[in-house]
C-alpha positions in Angstrom: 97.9 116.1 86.0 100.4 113.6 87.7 103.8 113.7 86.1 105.9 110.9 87.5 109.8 110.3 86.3 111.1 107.2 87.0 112.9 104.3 85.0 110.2 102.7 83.4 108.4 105.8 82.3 110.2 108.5 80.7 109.6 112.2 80.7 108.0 112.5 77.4 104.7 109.8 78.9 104.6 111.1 82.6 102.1 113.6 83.9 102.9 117.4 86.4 104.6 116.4 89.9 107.9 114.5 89.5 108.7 111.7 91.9 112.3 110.1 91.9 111.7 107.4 93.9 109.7 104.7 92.0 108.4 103.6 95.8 107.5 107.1 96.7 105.6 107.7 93.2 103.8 104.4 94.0 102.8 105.3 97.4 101.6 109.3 95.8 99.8 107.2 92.9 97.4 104.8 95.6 97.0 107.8 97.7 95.8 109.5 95.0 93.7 106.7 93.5 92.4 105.7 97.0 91.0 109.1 97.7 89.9 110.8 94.5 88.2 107.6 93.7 86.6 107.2 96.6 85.3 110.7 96.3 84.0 110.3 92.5 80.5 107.9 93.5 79.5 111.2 95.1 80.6 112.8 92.6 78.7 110.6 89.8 75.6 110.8 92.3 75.3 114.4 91.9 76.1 114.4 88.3 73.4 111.6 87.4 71.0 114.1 88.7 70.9 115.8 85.7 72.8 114.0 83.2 71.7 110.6 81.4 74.5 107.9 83.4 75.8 106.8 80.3 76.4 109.7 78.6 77.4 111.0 82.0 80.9 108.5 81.8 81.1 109.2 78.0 81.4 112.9 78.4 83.8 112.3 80.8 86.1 110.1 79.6 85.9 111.7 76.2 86.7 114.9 77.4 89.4 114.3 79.8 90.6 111.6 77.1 91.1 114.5 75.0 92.6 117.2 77.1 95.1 114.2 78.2 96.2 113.3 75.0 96.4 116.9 73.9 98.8 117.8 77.1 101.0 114.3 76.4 101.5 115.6 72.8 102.7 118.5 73.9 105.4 117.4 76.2 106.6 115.3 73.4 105.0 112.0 73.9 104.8 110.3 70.4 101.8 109.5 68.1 100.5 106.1 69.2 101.2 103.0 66.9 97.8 101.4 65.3 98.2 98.8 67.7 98.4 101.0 70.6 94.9 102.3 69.5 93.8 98.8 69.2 95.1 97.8 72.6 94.1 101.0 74.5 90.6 100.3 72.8 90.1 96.8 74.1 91.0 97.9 77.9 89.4 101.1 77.8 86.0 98.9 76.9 86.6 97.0 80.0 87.7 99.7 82.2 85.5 102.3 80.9 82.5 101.5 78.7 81.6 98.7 81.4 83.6 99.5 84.6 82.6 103.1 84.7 79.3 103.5 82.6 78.0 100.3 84.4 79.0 102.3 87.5 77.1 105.1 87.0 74.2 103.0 85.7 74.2 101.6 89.5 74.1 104.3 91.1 70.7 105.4 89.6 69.4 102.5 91.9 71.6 101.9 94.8 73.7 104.5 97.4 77.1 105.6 96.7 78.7 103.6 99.8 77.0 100.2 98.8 78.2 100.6 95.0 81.6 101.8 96.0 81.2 98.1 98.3 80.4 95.8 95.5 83.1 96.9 93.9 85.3 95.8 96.3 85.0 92.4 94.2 88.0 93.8 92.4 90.8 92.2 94.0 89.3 88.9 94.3 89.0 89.1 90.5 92.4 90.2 89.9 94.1 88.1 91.9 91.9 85.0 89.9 92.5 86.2 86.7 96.0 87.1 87.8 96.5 82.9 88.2 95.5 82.6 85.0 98.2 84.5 83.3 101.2 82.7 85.7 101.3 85.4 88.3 101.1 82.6 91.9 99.3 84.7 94.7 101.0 84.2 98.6 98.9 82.6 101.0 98.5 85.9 102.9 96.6 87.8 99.3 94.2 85.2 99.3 93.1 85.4 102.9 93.0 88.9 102.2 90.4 88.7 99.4 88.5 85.7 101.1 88.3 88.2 104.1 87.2 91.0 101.2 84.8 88.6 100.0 83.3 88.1 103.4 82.8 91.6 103.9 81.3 92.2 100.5 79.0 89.3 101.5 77.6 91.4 104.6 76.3 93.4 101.9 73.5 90.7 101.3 72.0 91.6 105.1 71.4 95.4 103.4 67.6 95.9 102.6 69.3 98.9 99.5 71.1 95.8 98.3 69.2 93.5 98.5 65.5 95.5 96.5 68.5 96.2 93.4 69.1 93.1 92.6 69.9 94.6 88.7 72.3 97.3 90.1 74.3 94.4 92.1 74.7 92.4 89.4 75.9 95.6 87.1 78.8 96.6 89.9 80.1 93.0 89.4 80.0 92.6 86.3 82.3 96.4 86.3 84.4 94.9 88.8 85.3 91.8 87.1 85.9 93.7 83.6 87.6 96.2 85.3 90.0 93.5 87.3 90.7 91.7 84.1 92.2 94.6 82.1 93.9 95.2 85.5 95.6 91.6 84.6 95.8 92.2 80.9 96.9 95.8 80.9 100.8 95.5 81.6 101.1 93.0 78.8 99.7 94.6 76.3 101.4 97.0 73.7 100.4 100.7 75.5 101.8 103.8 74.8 104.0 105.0 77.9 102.3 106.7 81.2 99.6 109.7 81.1 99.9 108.8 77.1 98.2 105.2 78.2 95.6 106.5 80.2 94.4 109.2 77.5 94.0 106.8 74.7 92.2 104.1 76.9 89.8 107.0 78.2 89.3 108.1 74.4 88.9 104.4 73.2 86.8 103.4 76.4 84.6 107.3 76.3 83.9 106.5 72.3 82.5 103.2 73.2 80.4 104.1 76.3 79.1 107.1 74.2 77.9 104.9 71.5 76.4 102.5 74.3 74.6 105.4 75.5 73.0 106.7 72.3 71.9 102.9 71.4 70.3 103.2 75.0 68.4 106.1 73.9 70.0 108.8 76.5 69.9 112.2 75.0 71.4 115.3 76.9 68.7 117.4 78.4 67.4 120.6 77.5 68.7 122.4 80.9 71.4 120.6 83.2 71.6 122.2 86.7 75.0 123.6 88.0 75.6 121.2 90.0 75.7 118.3 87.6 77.6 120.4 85.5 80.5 121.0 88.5 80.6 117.4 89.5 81.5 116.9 85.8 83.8 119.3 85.8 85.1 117.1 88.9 85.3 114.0 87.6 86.8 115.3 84.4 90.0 116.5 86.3 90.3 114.6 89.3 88.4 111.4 88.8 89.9 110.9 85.6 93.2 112.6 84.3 94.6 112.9 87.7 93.5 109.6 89.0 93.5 107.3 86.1 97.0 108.7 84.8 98.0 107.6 88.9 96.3 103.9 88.5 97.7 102.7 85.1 101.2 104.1 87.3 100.1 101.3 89.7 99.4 99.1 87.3 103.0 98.5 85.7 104.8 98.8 89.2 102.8 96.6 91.5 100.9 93.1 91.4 97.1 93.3 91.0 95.8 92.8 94.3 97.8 95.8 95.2 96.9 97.6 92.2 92.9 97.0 93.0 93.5 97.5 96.8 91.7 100.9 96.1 88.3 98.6 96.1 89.1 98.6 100.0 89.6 102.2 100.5 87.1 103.4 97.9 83.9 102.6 100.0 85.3 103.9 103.3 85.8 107.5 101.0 82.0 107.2 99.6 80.5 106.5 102.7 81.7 108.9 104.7 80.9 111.7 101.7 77.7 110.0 101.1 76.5 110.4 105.3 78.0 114.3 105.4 76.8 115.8 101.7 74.1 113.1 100.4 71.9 112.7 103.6 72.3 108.4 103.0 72.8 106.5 105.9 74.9 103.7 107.6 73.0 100.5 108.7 75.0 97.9 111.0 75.6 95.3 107.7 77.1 98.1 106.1 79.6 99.2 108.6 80.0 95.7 109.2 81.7 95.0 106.1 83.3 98.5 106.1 85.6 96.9 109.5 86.1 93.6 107.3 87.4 95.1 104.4 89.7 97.3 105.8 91.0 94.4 107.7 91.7 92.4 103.9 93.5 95.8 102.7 95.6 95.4 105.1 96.6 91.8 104.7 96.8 92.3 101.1 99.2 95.5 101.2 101.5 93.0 103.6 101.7 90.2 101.0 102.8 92.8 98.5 105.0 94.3 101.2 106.8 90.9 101.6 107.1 90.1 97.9 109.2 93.1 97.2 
């Protein structure tokens, strides 16, 4: 786990590794996010092999939800109010229940580069729904996501895309609901830090559980290893590591910085996907791989200049 001390979040809600330096936590939170995220779509690919999707992203969030919570309690964090619950509920739906179990729903269909691509939507969605709570984006984070956009849109030139028409439309509609409780997150009642992220991964895993046994996904009489590791793996890293480092973005950067990961992400998956999945790079895809490392940059500049 991530323990990060700075003014806004005190001891008692931070996570393992202290930082001082609110900048130097932030920049050790997006590495952390932009990597270990990037690295979960192989991850969930693996795990999907033997595990039902849904109840792949419930088991996970439940259980790292859980072993957060447990740790936070511990190190003194206090009991959550009944409107924290509530709160952490309604963003761990969006982030969660539909960001991640729609996620691994994709992936059933589609390779792990070209879902970790259409996600990549994120930061145009942020930086809408951003507008529509008062936060005015600079010139240069629009041309940034107009430039993501464009990249995303190569996407359309993919024959994998392009035959899972259903498994596109699921990755948006997880970007978009992830992007808006992005937005919505900072001003919301939430308890403090690693204490945030635990009760949103409990709200969010009890949903996406329930979604999953409405679905009819029951777990399987024998699960091999493998699934069972990349689990394991997306328990730790994907989720109590990571997600305890993005809700640290969240509250100490604007969103298009905070979804810049969507950028990053895809470069990650592909390059795991090529080396340890046997998927391959077509010219549309690396395409929009150049494009959307060019809007990263543009929109990590904007947020450069702001502060």
């Amino acid at each position: 786990m991530l323990r990060i001390e700075s003014s806004a979040v005190p001891a008692a809600g931070s996570s393992m590794l202290a930082f001082r330096s609110g900048a130097s936590a932030l920049v050790v939170c997006l590495a952390l996010v932009y990597v270990l995220w990037g690295s979960t779509y192989l991850a969930i690919r693996i795990a999907i092999d033997g595990l039902p999707p849904l109840m792949l992203s419930g088991i996970r969030n439940l259980t790292a939800g859980v072993l957060l919570f447990t740790w936070m309690r511990l190190r003194g964090a206090p009991w959550p109010t009944l409107r924290q619950w509530r709160n952490g509920g309604v963003i761990g739906f969006m982030m969660i229940s539909l960001g991640n179990g729609f996620v691994c729903l994709a992936e059933k269909s589609v390779p792990t580069g070209l879902a970790a691509l259409v996600v990549a939507t994120a930061p145009m969605f942020a930086i809408v729904f951003g507008s529509l709570f008062g936060s005015r984006p600079r010139p240069l984070e629009w041309i940034g996501v107009v430039l993501g956009f464009a990249g995303v849109a190569l996407l359309d030139l993919d024959h994998r895309a392009a035959a899972s028409p259903g498994a596109i439309a699921l990755l948006v509609v997880a970007s978009a609901a992830w992007s808006f409780a992005t937005v919505l997150q900072p001003r919301l009642d939430l308890p403090r830090g690693g204490a945030s992220a635990s009760v949103q991964m409990l709200g969010g895993g009890t949903c996406v559980m329930a979604m999953a046994l409405l679905h009819g996904d029951r777990l399987p009489a024998e699960v091999p290893a493998r699934s069972w590791l990349a689990l394991a793996y997306l328990v730790v890293f994907g989720s109590i590591v990571a997600f305890s480092a993005f809700v640290y973005v969240i509250n100490h950067s604007r969103p298009a910085l905070a979804t810049s990961y969507a950028y990053v992400n895809p470069v990650v998956a592909v390059a795991l996907g090529v080396a340890f999945a046997g998927e391959h790079v077509t010219w549309p895809l690396a395409a929009a791989m150049l494009v959307i490392l060019a809007a990263v940059a543009l929109v990590v500049l904007a947020h450069a200049r702001r502060r």
